[in-house]
KOLBARO-960866 format. One record per residue: residue in one letter; x negated, y negated, z negated of N, C-alpha, C, CB in turn. Coordinates in steps of 0.1 Angstrom, whole numbers, padded with zeros to 4 digits, always signed. Last residue first. Glycine has a CB too. Layout:
// KOLBARO-960866
AXYZXYZXYZXYZ/...
// end
This chain:
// KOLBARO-960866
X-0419+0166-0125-0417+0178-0117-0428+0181-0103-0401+0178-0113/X-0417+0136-0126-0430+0143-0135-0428+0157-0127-0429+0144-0155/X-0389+0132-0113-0402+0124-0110-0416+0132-0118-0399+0107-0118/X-0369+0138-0135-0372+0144-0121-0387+0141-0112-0359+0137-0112/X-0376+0132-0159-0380+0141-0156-0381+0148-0140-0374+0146-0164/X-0374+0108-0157-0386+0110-0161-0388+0128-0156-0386+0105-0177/X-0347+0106-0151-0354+0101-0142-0368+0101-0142-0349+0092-0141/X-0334+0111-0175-0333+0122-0163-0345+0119-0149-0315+0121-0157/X-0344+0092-0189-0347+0101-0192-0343+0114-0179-0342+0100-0205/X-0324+0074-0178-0339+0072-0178-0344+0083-0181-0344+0063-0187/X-0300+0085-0184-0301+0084-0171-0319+0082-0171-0291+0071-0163/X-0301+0085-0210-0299+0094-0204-0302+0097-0186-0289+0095-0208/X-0300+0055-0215-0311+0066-0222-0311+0079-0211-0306+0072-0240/X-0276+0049-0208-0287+0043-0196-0299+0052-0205-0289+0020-0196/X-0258+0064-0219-0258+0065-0210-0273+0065-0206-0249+0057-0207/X-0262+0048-0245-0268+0063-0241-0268+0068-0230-0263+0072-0247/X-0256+0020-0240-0268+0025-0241-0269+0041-0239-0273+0020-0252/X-0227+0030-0232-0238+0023-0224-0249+0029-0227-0241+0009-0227/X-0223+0041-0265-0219+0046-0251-0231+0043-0241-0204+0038-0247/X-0227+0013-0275-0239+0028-0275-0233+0039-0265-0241+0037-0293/X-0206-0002-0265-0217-0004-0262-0228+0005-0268-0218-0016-0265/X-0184+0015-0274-0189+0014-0260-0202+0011-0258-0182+0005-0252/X-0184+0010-0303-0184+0024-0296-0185+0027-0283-0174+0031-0299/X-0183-0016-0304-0195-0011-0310-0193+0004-0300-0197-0010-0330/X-0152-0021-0292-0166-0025-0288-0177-0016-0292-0169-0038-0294/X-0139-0001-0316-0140+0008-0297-0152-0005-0290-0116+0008-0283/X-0133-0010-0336-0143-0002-0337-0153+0000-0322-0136+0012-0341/X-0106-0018-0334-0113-0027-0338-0128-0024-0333-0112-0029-0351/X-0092+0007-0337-0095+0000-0324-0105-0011-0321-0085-0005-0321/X-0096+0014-0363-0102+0024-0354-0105+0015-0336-0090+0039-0354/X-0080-0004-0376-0092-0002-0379-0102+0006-0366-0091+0005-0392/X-0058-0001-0365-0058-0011-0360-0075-0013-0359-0050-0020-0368/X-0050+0025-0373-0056+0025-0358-0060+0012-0353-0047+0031-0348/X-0045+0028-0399-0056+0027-0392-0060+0029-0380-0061+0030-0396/X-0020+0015-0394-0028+0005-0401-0044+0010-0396-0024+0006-0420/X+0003+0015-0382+0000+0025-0381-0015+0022-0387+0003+0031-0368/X+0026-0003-0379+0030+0007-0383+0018+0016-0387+0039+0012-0374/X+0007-0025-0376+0012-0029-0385+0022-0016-0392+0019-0040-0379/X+0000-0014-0347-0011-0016-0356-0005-0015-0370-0018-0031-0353/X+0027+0001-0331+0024-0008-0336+0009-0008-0343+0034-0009-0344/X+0018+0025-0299+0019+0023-0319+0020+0011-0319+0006+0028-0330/X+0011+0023-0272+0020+0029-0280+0027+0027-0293+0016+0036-0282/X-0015+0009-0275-0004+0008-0264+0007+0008-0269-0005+0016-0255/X-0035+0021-0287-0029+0011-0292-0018+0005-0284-0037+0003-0294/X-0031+0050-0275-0024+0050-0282-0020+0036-0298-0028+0062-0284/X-0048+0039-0253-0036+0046-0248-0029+0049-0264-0040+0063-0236/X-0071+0036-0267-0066+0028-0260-0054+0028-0260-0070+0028-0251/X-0078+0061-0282-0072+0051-0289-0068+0041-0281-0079+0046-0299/X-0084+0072-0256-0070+0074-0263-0068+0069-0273-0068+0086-0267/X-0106+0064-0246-0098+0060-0239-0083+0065-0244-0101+0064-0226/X-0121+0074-0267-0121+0054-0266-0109+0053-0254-0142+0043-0258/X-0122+0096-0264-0117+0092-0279-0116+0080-0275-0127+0094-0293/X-0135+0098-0236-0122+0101-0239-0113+0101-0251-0121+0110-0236/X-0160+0089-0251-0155+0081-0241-0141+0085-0232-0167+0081-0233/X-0167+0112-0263-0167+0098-0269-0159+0089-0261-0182+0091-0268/X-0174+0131-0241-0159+0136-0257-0157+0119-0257-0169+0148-0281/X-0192+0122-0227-0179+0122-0219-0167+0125-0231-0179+0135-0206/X-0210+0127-0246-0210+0110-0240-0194+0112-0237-0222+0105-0223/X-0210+0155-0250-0208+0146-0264-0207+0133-0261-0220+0147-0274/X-0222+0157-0225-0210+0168-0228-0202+0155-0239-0217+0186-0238/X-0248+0146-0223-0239+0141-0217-0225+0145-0220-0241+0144-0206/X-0262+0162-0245-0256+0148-0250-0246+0141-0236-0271+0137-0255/X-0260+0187-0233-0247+0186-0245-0251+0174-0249-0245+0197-0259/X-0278+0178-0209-0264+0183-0209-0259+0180-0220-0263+0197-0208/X-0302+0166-0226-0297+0162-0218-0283+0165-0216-0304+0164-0209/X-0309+0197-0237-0304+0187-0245-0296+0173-0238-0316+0183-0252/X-0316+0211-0215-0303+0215-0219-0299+0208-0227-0301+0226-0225/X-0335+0197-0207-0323+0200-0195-0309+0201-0205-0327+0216-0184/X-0355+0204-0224-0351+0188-0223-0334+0189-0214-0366+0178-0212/X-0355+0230-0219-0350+0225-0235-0343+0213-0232-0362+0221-0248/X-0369+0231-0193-0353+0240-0192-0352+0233-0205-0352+0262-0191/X-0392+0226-0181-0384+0213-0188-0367+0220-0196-0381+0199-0172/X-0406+0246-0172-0412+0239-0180-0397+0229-0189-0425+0229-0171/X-0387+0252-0151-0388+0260-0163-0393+0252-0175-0396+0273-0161/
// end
């Protein structure tokens, strides 16, 4: 009970990890598809998908630490 806020924030940033990380796997699937040269900003948007993994990661690994604080202090 004590922790029920942290729990729930935990959740909708996992919720908002898994959205992120199905936007990175459809600009993937749709640099596949498109020219860049037809479609100018997806060339921009793809360009993007490093920086947008690697805080991916990191939130990930926030999240997991943080789950792990809380299981452990209980």
């Amino acid at each position: 009970q004590k922790h029920r806020q942290a729990i729930t924030e935990l959740n909708s940033l996992v919720k908002i990890t898994v959205q992120v990380l199905e936007f990175i796997l459809e600009l993937d699937n749709l640099n596949e598809r498109y020219d860049t040269k037809v479609v100018p900003a997806l060339e921009l948007a793809v360009e993007q998908i490093p920086v947008d993994v690697y805080w991916t990661i990191i939130t990930i690994a926030a999240i997991v630490t943080q789950l792990d604080c809380l299981i452990t202090e209980s």
